[in-house]
N, C-alpha and C positions, 0 to 999 in steps of 0.2 A: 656639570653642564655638558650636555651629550651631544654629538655631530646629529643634526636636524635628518627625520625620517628620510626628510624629502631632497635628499643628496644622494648623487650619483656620483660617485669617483671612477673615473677612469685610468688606469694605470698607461703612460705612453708608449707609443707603439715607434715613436720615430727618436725618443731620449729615456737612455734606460737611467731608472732610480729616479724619473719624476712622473707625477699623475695629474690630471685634470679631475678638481672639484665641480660639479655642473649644481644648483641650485635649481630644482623644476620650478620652485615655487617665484624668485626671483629673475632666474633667468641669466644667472652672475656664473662669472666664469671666471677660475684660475688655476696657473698650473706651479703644482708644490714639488720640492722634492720627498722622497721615500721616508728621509726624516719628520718631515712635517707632516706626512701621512700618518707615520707609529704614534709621534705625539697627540696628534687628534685622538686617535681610536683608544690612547692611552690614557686621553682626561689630563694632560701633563703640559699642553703648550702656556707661552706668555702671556701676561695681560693683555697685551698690543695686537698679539697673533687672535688672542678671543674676543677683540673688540672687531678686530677687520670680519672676522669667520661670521659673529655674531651680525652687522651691519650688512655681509650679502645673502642674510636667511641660511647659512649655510652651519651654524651652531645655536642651539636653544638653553633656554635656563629649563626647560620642561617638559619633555618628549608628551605629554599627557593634555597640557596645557595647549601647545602646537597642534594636535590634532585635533583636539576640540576646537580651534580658533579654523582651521579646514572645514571642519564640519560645516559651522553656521557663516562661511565668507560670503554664499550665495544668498543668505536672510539679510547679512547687514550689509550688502551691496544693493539690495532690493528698498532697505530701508533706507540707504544713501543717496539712493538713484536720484539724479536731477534731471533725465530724458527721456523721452519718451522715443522708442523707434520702430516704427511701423513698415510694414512690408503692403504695399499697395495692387494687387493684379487685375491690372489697367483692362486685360481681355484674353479672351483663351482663341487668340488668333495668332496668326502670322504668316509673313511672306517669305520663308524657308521650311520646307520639308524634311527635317534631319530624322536622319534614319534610325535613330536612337532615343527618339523623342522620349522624353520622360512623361509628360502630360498628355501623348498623340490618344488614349482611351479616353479620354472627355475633353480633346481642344476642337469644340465643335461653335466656331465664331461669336460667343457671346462676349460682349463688352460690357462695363459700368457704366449704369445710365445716371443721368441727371440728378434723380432721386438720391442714386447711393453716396454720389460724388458730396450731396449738400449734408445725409447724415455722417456721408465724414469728419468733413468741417467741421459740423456740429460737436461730435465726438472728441474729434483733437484738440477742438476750443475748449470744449466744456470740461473735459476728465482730463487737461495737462495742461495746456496753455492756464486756463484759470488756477493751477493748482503749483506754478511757479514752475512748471519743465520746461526745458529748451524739447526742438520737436525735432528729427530727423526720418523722413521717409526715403524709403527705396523701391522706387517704382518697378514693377516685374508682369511678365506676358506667360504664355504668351508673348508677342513682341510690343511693350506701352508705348511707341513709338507711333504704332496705327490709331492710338488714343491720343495723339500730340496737343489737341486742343481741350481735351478734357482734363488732359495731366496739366495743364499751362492753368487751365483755370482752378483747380486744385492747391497747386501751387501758388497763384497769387494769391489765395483767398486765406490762405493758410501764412502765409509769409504776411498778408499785412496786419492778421489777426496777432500773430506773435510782437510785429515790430511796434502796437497797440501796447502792449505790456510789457514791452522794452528785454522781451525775451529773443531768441535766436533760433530760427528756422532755416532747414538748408535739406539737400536732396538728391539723391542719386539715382543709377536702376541701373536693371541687369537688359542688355541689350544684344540683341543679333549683330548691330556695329553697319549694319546696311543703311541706315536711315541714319545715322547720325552724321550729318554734314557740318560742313563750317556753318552756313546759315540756322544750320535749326541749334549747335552749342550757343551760338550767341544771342538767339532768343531765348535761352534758359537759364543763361548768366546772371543777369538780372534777377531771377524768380529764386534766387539759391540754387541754383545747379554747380555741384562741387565734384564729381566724379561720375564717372560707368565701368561697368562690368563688361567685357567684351570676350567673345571665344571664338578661339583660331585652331581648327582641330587640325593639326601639322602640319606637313606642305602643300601645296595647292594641289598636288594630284588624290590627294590622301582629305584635306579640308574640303572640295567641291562631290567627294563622293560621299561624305558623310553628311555635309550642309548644304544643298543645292538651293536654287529658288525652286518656289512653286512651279515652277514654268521647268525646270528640271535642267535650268542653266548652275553654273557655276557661280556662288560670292566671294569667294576667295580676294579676288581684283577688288570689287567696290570696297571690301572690307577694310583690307589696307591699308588703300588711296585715303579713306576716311581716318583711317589712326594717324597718316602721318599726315595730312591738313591739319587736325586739332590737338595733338598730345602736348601742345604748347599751348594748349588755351587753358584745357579742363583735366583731371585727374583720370586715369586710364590705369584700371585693372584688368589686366591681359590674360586669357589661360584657354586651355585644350582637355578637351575631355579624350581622353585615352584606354589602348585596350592592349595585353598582352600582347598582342601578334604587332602593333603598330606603333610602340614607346617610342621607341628606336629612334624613329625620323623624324618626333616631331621639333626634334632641335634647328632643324633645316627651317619651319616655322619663323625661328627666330633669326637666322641668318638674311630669311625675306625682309623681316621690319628693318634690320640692317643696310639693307639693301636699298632700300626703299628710304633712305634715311634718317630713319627713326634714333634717336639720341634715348638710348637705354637706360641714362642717368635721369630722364624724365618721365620714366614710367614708374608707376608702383610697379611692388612684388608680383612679378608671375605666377601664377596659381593653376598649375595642374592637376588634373584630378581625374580617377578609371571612371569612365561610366558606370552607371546603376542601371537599375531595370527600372520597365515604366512604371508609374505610379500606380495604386490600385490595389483592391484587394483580391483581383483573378490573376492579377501578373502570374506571368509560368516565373521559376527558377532556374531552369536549365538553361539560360542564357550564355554561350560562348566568349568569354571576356569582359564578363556583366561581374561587379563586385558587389557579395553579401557578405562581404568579411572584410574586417582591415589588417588581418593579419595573414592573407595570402600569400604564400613567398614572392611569385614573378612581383606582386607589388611590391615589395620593401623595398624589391632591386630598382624597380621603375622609378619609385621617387626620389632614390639615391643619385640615379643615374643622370633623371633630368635636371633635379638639384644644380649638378654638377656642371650639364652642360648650360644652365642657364646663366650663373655665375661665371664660369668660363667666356661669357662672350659680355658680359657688362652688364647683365639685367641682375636686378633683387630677387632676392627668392622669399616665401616664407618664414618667419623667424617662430620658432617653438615658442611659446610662450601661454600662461595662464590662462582658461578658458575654458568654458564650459558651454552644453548646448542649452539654447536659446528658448526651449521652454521653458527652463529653469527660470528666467527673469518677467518677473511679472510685469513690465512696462515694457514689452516686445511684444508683437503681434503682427498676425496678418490678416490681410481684410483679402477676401474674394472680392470677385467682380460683382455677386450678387448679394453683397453684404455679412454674410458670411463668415466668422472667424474663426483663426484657426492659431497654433503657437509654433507651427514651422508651415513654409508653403509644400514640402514636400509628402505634406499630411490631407494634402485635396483629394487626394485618390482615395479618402477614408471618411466618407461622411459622418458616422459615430466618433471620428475625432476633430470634431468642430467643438470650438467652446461657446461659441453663443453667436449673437447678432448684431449689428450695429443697432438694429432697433429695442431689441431686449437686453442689450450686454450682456457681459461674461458669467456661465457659470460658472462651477467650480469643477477642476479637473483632474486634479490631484491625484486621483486614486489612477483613471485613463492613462494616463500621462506618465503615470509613476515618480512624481517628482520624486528627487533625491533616492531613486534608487542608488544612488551606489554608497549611499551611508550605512554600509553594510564593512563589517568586519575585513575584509578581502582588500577594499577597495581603499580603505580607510589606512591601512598598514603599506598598501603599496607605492611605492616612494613616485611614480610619474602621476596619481592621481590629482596634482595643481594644473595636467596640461593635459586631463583625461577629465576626471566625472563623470566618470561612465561612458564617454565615449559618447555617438551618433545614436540615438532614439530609433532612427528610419531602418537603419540595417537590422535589429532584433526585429522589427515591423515585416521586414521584407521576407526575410527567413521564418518566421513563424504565424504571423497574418494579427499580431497581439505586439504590444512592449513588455514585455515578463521579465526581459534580464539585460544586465551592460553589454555595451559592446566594449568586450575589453582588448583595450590596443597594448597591454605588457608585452605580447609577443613582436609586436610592432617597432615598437622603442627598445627591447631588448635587439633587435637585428639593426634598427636603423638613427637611434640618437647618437651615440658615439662619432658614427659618421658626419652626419650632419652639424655636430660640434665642431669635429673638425673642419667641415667644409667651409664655416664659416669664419674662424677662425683665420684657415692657410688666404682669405679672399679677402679678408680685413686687413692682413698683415700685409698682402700681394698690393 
């Protein structure tokens, strides 16, 4: 019975002759001494010690058996599925001008009209509501906020269609954070509105040059004032899109919401992340601090770094854990604003990677798409594949203008899980 592929032992760097067990596939953590290391690797430990190992995924009865059960986790979570979650883009507009827009080669003002709104409905009633899924949508722009009335009716018509079958509907979006006020959360309360996605690209002299309004003023202020009016009403995921040259500051970011009063214990996990280049298949690549890779060095340091400081002052950070990209699940999807479907939003810039219509539904995409590329011998063998599966789709897209290969994050997690064990560790104990 052999220590599980999918373990990472760390030897300690701050107590000599003990190590930390990390489970990718679990997520279980403990710290042994050097003896219960040899014994592991030896096949020699207790009953008690092979029941504990065993119950954090962290020992197998079948190194064969274990990978096989990896293999097909994404077919029987598919076949498990009990939700449906749809990605909604209300309109390729907005009232911010950022200078990094990922969408700015085709956000030329169009909205979901009437029509698409009703084959929505339609859609979500008929292929999951009737089919026993609870529903969860996440409205996205462009900014769905300029769609306020068409998202509200979406929402209720879909929230009463559910509460009909005694199922459960509810709703989020990714938001610029300008528009969201105390009056317009509390008209969405009601309709399932459970959280938003907001971004604060580092201090206001560093956020108002990268995200200005249209009008070429500064958000920084409105933005704020609006997180800390509501983070006590509705769920508030917070993050900054960052570049080599500006990691550094965006900690100061967090010292505003501080400032501002913001109670850090009632925010979700902070969620930092490098810019990309715009969508598209003429995007240039020689972009200055623009990420086609997740294995860049200034990166590893950067999300160490911010990690660090975000923990440090009381906010959540990310937690590693099991997961794979989102084309891989067949009851995920995202609807364009022209009905349009796609299996990530960041796939618009690629018309040949649409999978159908609301009118005609889905074809089949398998081959496009590459599902299960990483069921490949490489990827299969490498012990962080429970919290990789080949990693982001968009970056081989971006780099090569096709999905032909993983993006493999080993050099990623070889420079940066260790740490980040630790880091979460010394801030759970702290």
């Amino acid at each position: 019975m052999p220590l599980s592929r999918y373990l990472k032992i760390f030897p300690s760097k701050d107590q000599n002759g003990w190590s930390l067990f990390y489970s990718t596939i679990k997520g279980s953590i403990i710290r042994v001494p050097s003896t219960f290391v040899e014994a592991a690797q030896n096949d020699s430990l207790g009953e008690a010690e092979i029941t504990l190992l065993r119950r954090l995924e962290m020992y197998v009865d079948d190194l064969q058996a274990e990978q096989e059960r990896l293999k097909n986790i994404v077919m029987r979570t598919n076949q498990r599925s009990g939700k449906f979650r749809g990605t909604v883009v209300m309109n390729l507009d907005c009232n911010l001008d950022c200078v990094y827009c990922f969408e700015k080669k085709f956000r030329e003002g169009y909205y979901l009209s009437e029509e698409t709104a009703s084959m929505l409905v339609e859609l979500v009633t008929r292929d999951h509501l009737d089919h026993g899924r609870n529903v969860e949508l996440n409205f996205y722009g462009g900014e769905p906020l300029l769609s306020l009335p068409r998202l509200m009716r979406i929402a209720a018509e879909i929230g009463s269609n559910a509460q009909k079958r005694n199922l459960k509907f509810t709703f989020s979006m990714v938001t610029n954070g300008t528009l969201l006020n105390r009056e317009t959360v509390e008209e969405l309360l009601p309709l399932g509105f459970t959280s938003a996605q907001l971004t604060l690209d580092g201090p206001q002299e560093i956020h108002d040059q990268m995200r200005p309004f249209t009008s070429g003023s500064g958000s920084f202020d409105a933005i704020i004032a609006n997180i800390a009016d509501i983070y006590q009403l509705v769920n508030l995921k917070l993050g900054g899109n960052f570049s080599e040259d500006n990691y550094r500051a965006y900690p100061l970011m967090l010292d505003a919401l501080l400032g501002a009063g913001v109670d850090p214990r009632q925010l979700d996990a902070i969620m930092f992340a490098p810019i990309r280049p715009e969508s598209g298949r003429n995007t240039s690549i020689e972009l200055a601090g623009h990420c086609l890779s997740s294995d860049e060095p200034w990166l590893n340091e950067a999300v160490v770094y911010l990690r660090e400081e975000t923990l440090k002052r009381g906010f959540s950070v990310m937690k590693t854990v099991m997961g794979s990209c989102m084309i891989e699940f067949e009851h995920d999807i995202v609807v364009n604003y022209d009905g349009t479907l796609y299996k990530c939003a960041s796939f618009m810039g690629w018309p040949e990677l649409s999978v159908g219509t609301l009118k005609d539904g889905i074809k089949d995409f398998s081959e496009s798409h590459k599902l299960g590329i990483w069921k490949n011998d490489t990827c299969l063998e490498c012990e962080y594949l429970p919290i990789c599966f080949g990693g982001c789709r968009l970056l081989p897209l971006l780099r090569n203008g096709v999905i032909d290969e993983v993006d493999c994050r080993k050099p990623f997690y070889d420079a940066t899980l260790e740490r980040m064990i630790l880091q979460d560790l010394n801030y759970k104990k702290g």
